[in-house]
DRENLUM-551737 format. One line per field, with one value per residue (C-alpha): residue number from 0; residue in one letter; y negated, z negated, x negated. Coordinates in nm, 4 decimals, m for minus. Example, Ala and Ser with C-alpha at 12.3 -4.5 7.8 and 13.67 -1.06 7.14 Angstrom:
BEGIN
seq <- c(0|1) .
type <- c(A|S) .
py <- c(0.4500|0.1060) .
pz <- c(m0.7800|m0.7140) .
px <- c(m1.2300|m1.3670) .
REM end
This chain:
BEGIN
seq <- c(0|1|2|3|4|5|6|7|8|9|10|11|12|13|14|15|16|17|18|19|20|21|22|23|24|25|26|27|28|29|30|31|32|33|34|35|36|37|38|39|40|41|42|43|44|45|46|47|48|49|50|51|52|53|54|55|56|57|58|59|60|61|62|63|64|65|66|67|68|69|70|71|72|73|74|75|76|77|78|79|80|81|82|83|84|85|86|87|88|89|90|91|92|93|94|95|96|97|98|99|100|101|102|103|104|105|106|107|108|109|110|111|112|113|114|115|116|117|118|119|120|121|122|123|124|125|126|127|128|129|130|131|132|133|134|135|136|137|138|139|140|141|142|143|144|145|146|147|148|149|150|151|152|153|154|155|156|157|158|159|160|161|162|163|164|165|166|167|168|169|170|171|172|173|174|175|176|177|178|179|180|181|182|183|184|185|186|187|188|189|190|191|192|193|194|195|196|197|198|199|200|201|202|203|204|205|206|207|208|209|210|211|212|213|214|215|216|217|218|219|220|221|222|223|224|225|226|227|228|229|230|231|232|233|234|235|236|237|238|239|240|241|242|243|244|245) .
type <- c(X|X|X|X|X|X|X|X|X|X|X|X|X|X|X|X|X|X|X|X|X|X|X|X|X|X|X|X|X|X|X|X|X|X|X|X|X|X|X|X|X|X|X|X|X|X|X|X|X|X|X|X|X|X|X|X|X|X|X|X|X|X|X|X|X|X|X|X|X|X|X|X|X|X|X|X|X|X|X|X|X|X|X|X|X|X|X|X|X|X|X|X|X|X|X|X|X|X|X|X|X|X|X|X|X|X|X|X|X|X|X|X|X|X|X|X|X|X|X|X|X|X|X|X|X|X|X|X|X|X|X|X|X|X|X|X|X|X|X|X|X|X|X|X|X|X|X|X|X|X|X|X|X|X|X|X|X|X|X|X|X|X|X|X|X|X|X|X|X|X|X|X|X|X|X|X|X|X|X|X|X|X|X|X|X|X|X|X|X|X|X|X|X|X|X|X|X|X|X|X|X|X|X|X|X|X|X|X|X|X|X|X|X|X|X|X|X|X|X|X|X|X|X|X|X|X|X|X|X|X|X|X|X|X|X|X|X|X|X|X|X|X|X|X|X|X) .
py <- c(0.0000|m0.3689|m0.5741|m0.7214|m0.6923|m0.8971|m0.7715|m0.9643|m1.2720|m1.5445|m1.8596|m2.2137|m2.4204|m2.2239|m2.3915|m2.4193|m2.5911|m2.8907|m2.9667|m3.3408|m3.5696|m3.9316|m4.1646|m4.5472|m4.8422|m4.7591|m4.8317|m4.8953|m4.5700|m4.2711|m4.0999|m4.2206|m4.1213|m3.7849|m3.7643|m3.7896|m3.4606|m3.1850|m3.0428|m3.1529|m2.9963|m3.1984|m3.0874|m3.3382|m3.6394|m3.9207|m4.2331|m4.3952|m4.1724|m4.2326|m4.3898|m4.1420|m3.8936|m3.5587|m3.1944|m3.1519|m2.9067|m3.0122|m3.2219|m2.9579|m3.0159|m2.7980|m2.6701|m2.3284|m2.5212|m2.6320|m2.2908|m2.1674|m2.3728|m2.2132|m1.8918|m1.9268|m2.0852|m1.7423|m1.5053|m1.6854|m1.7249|m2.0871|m2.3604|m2.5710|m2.6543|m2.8948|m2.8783|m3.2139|m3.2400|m3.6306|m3.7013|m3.5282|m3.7534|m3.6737|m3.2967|m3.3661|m3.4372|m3.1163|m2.9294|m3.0464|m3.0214|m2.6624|m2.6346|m2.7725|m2.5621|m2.2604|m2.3801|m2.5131|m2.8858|m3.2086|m3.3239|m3.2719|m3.4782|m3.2052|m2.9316|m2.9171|m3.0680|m3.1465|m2.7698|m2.8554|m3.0671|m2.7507|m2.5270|m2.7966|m2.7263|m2.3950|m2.4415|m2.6347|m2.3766|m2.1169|m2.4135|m2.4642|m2.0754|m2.0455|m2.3280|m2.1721|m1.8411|m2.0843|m2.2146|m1.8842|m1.6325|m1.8911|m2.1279|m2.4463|m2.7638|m2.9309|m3.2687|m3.3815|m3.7497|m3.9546|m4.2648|m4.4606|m4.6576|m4.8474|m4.7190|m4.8457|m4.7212|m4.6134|m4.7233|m4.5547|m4.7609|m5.1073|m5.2810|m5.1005|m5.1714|m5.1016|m4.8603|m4.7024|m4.3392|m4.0739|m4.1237|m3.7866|m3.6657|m3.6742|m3.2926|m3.1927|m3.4851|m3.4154|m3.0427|m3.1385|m3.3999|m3.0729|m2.8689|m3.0929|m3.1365|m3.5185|m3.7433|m4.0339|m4.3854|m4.6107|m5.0035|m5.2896|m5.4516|m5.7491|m6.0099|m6.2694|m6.6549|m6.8855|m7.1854|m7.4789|m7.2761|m6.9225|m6.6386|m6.5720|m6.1876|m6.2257|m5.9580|m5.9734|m5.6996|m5.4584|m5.0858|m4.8925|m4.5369|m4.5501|m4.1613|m4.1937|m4.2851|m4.6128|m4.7503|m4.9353|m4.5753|m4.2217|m4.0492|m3.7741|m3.6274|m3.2753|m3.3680|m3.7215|m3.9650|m4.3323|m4.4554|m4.6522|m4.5925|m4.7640|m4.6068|m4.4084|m4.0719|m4.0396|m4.1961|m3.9474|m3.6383|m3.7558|m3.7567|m3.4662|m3.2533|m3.3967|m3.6006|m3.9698|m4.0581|m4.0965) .
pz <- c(0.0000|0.0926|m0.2088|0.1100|m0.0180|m0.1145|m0.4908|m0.5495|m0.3924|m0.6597|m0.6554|m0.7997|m0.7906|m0.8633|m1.1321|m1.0039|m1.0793|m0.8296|m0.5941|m0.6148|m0.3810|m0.5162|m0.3353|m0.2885|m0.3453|m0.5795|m0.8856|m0.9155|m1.1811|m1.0147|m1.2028|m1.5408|m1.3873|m1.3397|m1.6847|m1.8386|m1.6755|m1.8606|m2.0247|m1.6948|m1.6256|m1.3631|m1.0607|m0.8734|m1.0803|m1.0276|m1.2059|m1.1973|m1.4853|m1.6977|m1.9617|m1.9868|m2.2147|m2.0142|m1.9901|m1.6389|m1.4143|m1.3480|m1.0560|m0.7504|m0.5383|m0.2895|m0.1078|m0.2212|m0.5615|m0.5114|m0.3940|m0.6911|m0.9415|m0.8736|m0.8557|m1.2398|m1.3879|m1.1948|m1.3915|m1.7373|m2.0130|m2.0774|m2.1961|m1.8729|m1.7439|m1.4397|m1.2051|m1.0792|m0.7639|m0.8024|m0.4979|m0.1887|0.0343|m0.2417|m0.1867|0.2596|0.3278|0.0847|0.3538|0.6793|0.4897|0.4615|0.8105|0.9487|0.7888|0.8679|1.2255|1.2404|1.3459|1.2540|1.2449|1.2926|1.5793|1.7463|1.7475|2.1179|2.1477|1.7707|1.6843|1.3316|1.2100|1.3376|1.1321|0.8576|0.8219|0.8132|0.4837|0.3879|0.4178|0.1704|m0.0450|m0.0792|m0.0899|m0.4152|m0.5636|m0.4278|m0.6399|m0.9603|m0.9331|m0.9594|m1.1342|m1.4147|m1.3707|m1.2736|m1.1526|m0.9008|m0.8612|m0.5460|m0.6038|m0.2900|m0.1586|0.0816|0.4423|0.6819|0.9904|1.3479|1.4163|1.7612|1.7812|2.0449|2.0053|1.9866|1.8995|1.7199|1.3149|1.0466|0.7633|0.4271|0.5285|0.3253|0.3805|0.5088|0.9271|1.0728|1.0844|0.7428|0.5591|0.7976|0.6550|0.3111|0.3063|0.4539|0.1659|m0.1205|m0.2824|m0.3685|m0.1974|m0.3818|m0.2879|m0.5840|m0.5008|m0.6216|m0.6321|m0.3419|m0.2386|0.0597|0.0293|0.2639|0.1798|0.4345|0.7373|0.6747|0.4877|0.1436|m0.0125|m0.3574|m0.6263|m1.0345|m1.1062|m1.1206|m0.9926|m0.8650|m0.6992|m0.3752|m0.3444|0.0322|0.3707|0.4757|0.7677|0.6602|0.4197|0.3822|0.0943|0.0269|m0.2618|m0.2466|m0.5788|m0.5154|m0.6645|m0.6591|m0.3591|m0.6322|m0.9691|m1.2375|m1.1878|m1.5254|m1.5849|m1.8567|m1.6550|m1.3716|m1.5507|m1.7421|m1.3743|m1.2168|m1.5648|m1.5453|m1.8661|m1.6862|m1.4458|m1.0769) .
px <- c(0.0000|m0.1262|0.0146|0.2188|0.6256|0.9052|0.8584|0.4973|0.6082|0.5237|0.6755|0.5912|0.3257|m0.0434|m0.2408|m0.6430|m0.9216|m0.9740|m1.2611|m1.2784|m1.4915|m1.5674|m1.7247|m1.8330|m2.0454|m2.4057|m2.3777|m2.0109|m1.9502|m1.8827|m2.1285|m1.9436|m1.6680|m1.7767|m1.9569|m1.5756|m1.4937|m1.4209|m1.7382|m1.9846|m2.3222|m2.4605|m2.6861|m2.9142|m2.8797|m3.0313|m3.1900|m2.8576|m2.7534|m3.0414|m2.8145|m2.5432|m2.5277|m2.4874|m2.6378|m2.8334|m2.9590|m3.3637|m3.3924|m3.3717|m3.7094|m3.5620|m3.2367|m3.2653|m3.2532|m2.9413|m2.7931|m2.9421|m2.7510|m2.3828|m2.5391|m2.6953|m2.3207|m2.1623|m2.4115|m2.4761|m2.2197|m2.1734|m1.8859|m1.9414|m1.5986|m1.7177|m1.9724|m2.0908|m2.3162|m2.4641|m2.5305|m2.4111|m2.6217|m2.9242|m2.8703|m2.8494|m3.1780|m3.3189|m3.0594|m3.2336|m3.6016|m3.5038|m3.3567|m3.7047|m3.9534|m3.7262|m3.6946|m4.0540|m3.9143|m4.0866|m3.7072|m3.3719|m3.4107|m3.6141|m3.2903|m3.1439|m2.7808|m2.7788|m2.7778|m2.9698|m2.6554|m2.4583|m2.6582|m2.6570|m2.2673|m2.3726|m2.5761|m2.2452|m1.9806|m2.2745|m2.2754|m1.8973|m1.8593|m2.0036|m1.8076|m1.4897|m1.6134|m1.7043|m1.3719|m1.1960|m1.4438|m1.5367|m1.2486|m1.4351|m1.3478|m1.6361|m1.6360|m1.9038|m2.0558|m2.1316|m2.2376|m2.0231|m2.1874|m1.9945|m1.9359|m1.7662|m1.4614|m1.3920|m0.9625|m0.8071|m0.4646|m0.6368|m0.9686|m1.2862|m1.2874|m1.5314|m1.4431|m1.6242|m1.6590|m1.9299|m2.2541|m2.3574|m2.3872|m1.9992|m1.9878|m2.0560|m1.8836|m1.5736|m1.5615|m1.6236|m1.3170|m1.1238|m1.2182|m1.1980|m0.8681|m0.9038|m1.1151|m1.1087|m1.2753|m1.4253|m1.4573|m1.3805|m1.0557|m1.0660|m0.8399|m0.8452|m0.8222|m0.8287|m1.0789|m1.1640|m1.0237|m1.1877|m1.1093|m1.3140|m1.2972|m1.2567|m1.3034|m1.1835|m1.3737|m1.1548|m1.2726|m1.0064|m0.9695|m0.7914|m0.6277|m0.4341|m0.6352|m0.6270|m0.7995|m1.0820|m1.1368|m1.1059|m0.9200|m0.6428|m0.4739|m0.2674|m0.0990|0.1428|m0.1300|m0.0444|m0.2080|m0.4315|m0.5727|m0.8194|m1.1190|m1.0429|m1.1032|m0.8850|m0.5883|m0.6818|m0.6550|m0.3496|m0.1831|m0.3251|m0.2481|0.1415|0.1271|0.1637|0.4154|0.3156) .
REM end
């Protein structure tokens, strides 16, 4: 028998842990953010989390490093409850090192008809493999840090625009915003006034998560986020566990 009848249908909604992508400006708290997680262990972090108060992997020198990492929370009892990878576009170039030497290339320039950032999602889909068995053999959440860059939108419908998108090569940051969850972009709050015949942005400070594309941005939710959040950990749990109103 296959498991495949009408008896083991389930029905409701299925409680897992989430695979969250933040991303956005440096140095705007996305690693504080993260750090507010349930019980985080951190891999790759960087200076910009000198002054927090987490536990840490060692600094990976190396891609297989960073394979390694999932592979030591899957055998080795622990009270970690969130994995956080800070920075995807720290652990990229430690990818295409290792792509290099394997390939003997100077570069990723140096693959034929961009077949390194092909083989680059490759590493990718591993990667996010053993976070998708973290996730259900040890019940972790993952939460993936990144940097944002501006990039030039190509508009089919009308004229080109710029827009924050990850800062990692188009074909592995378009199949990591497939297989996270959330994507969630971090900036600052920003108004427009007119002053002396132009148009001034003007921020208050506020940093807020943006949960639901927009042009000038990517981000997604599967779970009926507001469209915009304080950047608060605390508020975004609150909502994702179903203890604060949408």
């Amino acid at each position: 028998m296959s498991g495949m009848e009408l008896a083991n249908v389930a029905k409701g909604k299925l409680q897992r842990p989430r695979r969250v992508v933040c991303y956005g400006p440096p140095g705007i708290g996305k690693s504080t953010f993260a750090s507010q997680m349930p019980s985080p262990i951190f891999l790759g972090a960087e200076d910009g989390t000198a002054q927090l108060d987490i536990q840490r992997f060692p600094q990976p020198k190396s891609w297989a490093d960073v394979m390694a990492a999932p592979d030591i929370l899957l055998a080795e009892k622990h009270k970690f409850a969130t994995l956080v990878v800070d920075t995807l576009d720290f652990a990229e170039p430690l990818c295409w090192k290792h792509l290099c030497e394997r390939e003997n290339k100077s570069s990723m320039d140096d693959f034929d008809w961009g077949r390194g950032f092909t083989a680059a999602l490759a590493e990718w889909r591993l990667f996010t493999h053993k976070l998708d068995k973290l996730r259900h053999e040890k019940k972790m959440s993952i939460c993936l840090l990144a940097h944002s860059h501006i990039t030039k939108f190509q508009n089919p419908d009308g004229e080109d625009y710029d827009r924050y998108e990850l800062k990692m090569n188009k074909k592995a940051a378009g199949y990591i915003r497939e297989w996270a969850d959330c994507v969630l972009f971090v900036n600052y709050e920003t108004f427009t006034r007119e002053s002396g015949g132009r148009i001034k942005g003007i921020d208050n400070g506020s940093r807020v998560l943006y949960t639901e594309r927009r042009a000038t941005f990517d981000a997604k939710n599967r779970e009926g986020f507001p469209a915009k959040m304080p950047l608060s950990c605390a508020e975004f749990l609150k909502v994702a566990d179903g203890d604060m109103p949408v």
